[in-house]
C-alpha positions in Angstrom: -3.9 -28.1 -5.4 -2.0 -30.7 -3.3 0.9 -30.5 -0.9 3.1 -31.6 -3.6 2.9 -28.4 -5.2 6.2 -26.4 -4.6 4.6 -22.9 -3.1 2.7 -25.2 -0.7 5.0 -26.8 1.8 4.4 -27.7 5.7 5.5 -26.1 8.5 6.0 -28.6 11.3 2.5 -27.1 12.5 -1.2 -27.2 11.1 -1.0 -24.6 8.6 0.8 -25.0 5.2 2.8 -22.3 4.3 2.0 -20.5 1.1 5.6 -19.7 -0.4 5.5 -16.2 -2.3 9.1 -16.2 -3.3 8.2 -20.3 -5.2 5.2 -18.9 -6.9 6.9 -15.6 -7.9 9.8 -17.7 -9.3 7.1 -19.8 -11.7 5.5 -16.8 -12.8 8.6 -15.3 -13.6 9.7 -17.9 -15.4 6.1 -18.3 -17.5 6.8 -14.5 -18.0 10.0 -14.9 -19.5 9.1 -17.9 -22.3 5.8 -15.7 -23.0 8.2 -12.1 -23.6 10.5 -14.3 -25.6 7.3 -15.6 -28.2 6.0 -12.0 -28.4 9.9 -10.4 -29.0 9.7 -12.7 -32.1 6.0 -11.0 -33.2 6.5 -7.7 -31.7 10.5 -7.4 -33.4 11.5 -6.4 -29.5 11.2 -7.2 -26.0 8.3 -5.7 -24.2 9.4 -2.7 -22.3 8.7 -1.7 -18.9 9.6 2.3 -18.2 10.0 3.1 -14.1 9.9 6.6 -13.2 11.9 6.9 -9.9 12.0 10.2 -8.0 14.4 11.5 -5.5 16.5 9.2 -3.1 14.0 7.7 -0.9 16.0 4.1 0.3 12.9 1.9 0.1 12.5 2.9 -3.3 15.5 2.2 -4.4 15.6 -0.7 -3.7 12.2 -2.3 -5.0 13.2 -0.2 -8.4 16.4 -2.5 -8.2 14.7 -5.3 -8.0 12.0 -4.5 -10.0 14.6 -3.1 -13.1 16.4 -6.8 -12.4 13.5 -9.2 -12.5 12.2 -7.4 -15.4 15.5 -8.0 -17.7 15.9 -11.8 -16.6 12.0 -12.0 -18.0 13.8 -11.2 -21.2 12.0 -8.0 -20.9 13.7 -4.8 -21.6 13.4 -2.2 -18.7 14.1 1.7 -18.7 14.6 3.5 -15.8 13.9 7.2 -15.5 15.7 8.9 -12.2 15.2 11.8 -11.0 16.2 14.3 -8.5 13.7 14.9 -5.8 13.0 18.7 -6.9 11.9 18.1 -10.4 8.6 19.9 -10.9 5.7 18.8 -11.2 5.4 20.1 -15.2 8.9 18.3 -15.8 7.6 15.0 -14.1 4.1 15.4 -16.1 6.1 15.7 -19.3 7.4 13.1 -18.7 4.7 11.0 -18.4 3.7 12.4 -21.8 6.9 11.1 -24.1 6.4 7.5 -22.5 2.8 7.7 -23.2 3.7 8.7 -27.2 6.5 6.3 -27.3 5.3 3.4 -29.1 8.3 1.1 -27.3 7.3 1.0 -24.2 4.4 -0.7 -23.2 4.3 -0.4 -19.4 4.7 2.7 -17.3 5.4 2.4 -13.6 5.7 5.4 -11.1 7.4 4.4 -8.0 5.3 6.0 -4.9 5.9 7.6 -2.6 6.9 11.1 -4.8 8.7 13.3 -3.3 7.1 16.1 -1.0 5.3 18.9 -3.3 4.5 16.4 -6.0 1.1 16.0 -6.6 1.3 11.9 -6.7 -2.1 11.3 -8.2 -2.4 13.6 -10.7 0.8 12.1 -12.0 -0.8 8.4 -12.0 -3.7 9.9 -13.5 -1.4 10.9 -16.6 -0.6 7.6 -17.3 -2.3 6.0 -20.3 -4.4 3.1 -19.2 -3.2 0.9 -22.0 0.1 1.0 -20.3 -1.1 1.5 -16.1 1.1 -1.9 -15.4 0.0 -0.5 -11.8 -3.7 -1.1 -12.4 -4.2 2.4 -10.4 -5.3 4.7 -12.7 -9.2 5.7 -12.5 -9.6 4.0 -16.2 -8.2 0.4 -14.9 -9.8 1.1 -11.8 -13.3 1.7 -13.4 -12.7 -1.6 -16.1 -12.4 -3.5 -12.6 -15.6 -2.6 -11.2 -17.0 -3.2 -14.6 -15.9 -6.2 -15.1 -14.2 -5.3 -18.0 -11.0 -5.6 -19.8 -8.5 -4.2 -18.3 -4.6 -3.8 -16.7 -5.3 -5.4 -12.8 -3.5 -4.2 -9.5 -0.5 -6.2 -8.7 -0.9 -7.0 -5.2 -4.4 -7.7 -4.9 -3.5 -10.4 -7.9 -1.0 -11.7 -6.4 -3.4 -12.4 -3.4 -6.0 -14.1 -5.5 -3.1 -16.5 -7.3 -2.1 -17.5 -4.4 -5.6 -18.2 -2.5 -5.9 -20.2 -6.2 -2.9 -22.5 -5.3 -3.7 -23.3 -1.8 -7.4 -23.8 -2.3 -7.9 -24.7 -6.1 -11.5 -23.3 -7.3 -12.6 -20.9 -5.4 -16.3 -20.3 -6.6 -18.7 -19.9 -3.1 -15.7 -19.5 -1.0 -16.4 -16.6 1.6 -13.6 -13.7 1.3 -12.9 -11.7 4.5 -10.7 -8.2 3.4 -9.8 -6.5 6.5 -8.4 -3.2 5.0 -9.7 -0.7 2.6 -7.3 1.1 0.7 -7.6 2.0 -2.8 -3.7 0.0 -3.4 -4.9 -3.1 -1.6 -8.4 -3.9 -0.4 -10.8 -2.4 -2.6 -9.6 -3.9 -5.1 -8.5 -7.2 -4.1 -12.2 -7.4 -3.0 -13.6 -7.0 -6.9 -11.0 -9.6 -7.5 -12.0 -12.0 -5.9 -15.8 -11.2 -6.5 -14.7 -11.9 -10.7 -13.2 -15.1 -8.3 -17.2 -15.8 -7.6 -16.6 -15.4 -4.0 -19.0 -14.2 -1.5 -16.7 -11.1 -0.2 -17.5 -8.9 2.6 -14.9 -5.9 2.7 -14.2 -4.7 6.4 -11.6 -2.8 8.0 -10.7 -1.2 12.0 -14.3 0.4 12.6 -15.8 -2.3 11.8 -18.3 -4.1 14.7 -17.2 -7.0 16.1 -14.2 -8.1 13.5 -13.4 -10.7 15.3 -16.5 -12.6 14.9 -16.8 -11.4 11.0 -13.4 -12.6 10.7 -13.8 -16.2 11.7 -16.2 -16.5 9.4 -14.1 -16.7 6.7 -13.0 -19.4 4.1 -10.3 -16.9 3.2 -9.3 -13.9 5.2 -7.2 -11.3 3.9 -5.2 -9.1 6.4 -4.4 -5.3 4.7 -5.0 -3.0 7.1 -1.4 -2.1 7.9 -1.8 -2.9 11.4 1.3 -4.9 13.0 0.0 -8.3 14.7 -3.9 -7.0 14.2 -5.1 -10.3 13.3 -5.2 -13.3 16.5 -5.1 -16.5 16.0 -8.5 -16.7 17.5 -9.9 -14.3 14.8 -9.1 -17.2 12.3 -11.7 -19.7 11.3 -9.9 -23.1 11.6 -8.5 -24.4 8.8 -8.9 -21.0 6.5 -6.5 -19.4 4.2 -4.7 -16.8 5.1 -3.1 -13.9 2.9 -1.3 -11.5 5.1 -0.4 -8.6 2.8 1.0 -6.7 5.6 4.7 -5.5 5.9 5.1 -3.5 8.8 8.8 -2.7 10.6 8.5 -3.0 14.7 11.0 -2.3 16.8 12.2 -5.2 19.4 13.1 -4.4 23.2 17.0 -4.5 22.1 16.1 -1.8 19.4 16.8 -3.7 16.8 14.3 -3.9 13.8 12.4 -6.9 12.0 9.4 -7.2 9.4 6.4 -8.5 10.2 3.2 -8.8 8.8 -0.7 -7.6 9.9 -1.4 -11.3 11.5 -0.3 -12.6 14.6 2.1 -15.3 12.8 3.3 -17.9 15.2 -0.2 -18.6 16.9 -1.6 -18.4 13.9 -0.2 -21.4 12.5 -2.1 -23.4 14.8 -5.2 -22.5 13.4 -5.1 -21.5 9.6 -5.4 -24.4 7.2 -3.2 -22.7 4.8 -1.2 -18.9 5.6 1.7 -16.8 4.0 4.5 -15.7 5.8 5.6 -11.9 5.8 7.8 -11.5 4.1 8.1 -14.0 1.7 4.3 -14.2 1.0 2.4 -11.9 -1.0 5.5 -9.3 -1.2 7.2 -11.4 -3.7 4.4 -11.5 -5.9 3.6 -7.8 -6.6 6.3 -7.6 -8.8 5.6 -11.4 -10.5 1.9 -9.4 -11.2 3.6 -6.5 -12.8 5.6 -8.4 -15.4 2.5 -10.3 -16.4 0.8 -6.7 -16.5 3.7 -5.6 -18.7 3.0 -9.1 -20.8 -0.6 -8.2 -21.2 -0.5 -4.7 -22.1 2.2 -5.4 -24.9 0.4 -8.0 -26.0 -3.1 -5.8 -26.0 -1.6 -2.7 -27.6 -0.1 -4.8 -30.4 -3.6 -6.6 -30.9 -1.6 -9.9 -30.5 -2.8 -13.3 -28.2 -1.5 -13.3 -24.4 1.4 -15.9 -25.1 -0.4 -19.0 -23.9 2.8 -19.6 -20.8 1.0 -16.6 -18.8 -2.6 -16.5 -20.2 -4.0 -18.5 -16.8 -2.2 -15.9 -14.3 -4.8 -13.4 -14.2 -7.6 -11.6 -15.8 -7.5 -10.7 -19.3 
């Protein structure tokens, strides 16, 4: 990859910015030519169902944009809301009739659930063929194994973009800070199928400084505002900030900022995404090529050759 590549751009500082919102915008795009070739195999557009309980604000928003990127992939998208006391049996039937209904392909629970719901046994429910989440224990076992298999978004969306900064990244070592089941768990099996050397830390680890500025690529998910220093970066890495955290500034007003230590960082990374705009944009650019994949699978056609290089098959 070169600097003439559109997600890479400078800064004004050392680092090149990785640009999220670019790269989501070419997958989307590669998305939306491959849904069109399959429509003409399948007789439809693949179909992405999102299950959205109660009225939480956050969620209504990434289902909005989620239900909108989804239908300018050419991909048809059904939304399912609900009020926040529906029972646990309603929600799990639920889960059942999208499971049976052979027209939709992809099946995507927006978390957090509403208090009393038993959030994993409802992910659990969802047939793996269609986990566009890549959460379930099925996808989650095919990951270990190595096997095929429906791959979390943001952990992919991490890898792509380490890709287009860095090019192959066979040897390269992979620092994780953070491990949580949604984020650094399995970006770490990612980027071992990556044939990286990966060591998976997180806030009890000894000396994480020092581990951290040993790496070629350091991934910050711990969900810690500011936790990674510029001096904890190895100079000239790659740096995937996955965090999103909302701080409060001395005039009480509210910004978004990620788990690294941004401005002084950009002295020392090579390459680093900004949050937002980094690895945010790319979890739903990951779920459409999930939704992609699994219609292809289930119909026992070929990946439409636009999206077969964005990810593991």
């Amino acid at each position: 990859m070169t600097e003439a590549d559109p997600i890479l751009r400078p800064s004004g500082r050392r680092a090149v910015l990785i640009d999220g919102k670019a790269a989501a915008a070419q997958i989307d795009a590669a998305v939306r030519a491959g849904a069109l070739e399959l429509a003409a195999a399948l007789g439809r557009p693949p179909c992405l169902a999102v299950v959205l309980a109660g009225e939480d604000p956050a969620s209504q928003v990434y289902v909005r944009n989620k239900v909108r990127r989804t239908e300018r992939a050419a991909m048809t998208s059904v939304e399912h809301r609900l009020p926040a006391d529906i029972s646990q049996d309603a929600l799990m039937a639920l889960i059942d009739r999208l499971n049976a209904d052979e027209g939709v392909d992809g099946i995507l629970v927006q978390l957090p659930l509403p208090a009393g719901l038993d959030a994993s046994a409802v992910v659990q429910a969802i047939d793996p063929a269609k986990d566009v989440d890549g959460l379930t224990a099925a996808s989650a076992g095919a990951l270990v194994l190595g096997a095929p298999g429906l791959r979390p978004c943001t952990p992919s969306g991490c890898v792509y973009l380490a890709r287009r900064a860095l090019g192959d990244l066979t040897g390269r070592h992979v620092v994780v800070i953070g491990r949580s089941i949604l984020v650094g768990k399995p970006a770490a099996l990612l980027f071992l199928e990556a044939d990286c050397t990966v060591t998976l830390a997180h806030s009890r680890t000894r000396d994480l400084p020092a581990l951290a500025r040993q790496a070629d690529i350091l991934v910050a998910a711990a969900g810690r505002p500011g936790m990674v220093k510029a001096d904890w970066i190895k100079p000239g890495a790659a740096v995937i900030d996955v965090g999103i955290n909302r701080v409060e500034g001395p005039d009480r007003t509210s910004r978004l900022t990620g788990d690294v230590d941004f401005e002084p960082a950009l002295d020392a990374a090579g390459f680093i995404t900004p949050a937002p705009g980094g690895v945010g944009p790319m979890t739903i650019a990951m779920l459409l090529v999930n939704t992609l994949r699994a219609a292809a699978r289930r119909a026992g056609l070929p990946l439409p050759s636009a999206v077969a290089d964005l990810g593991a098959d």
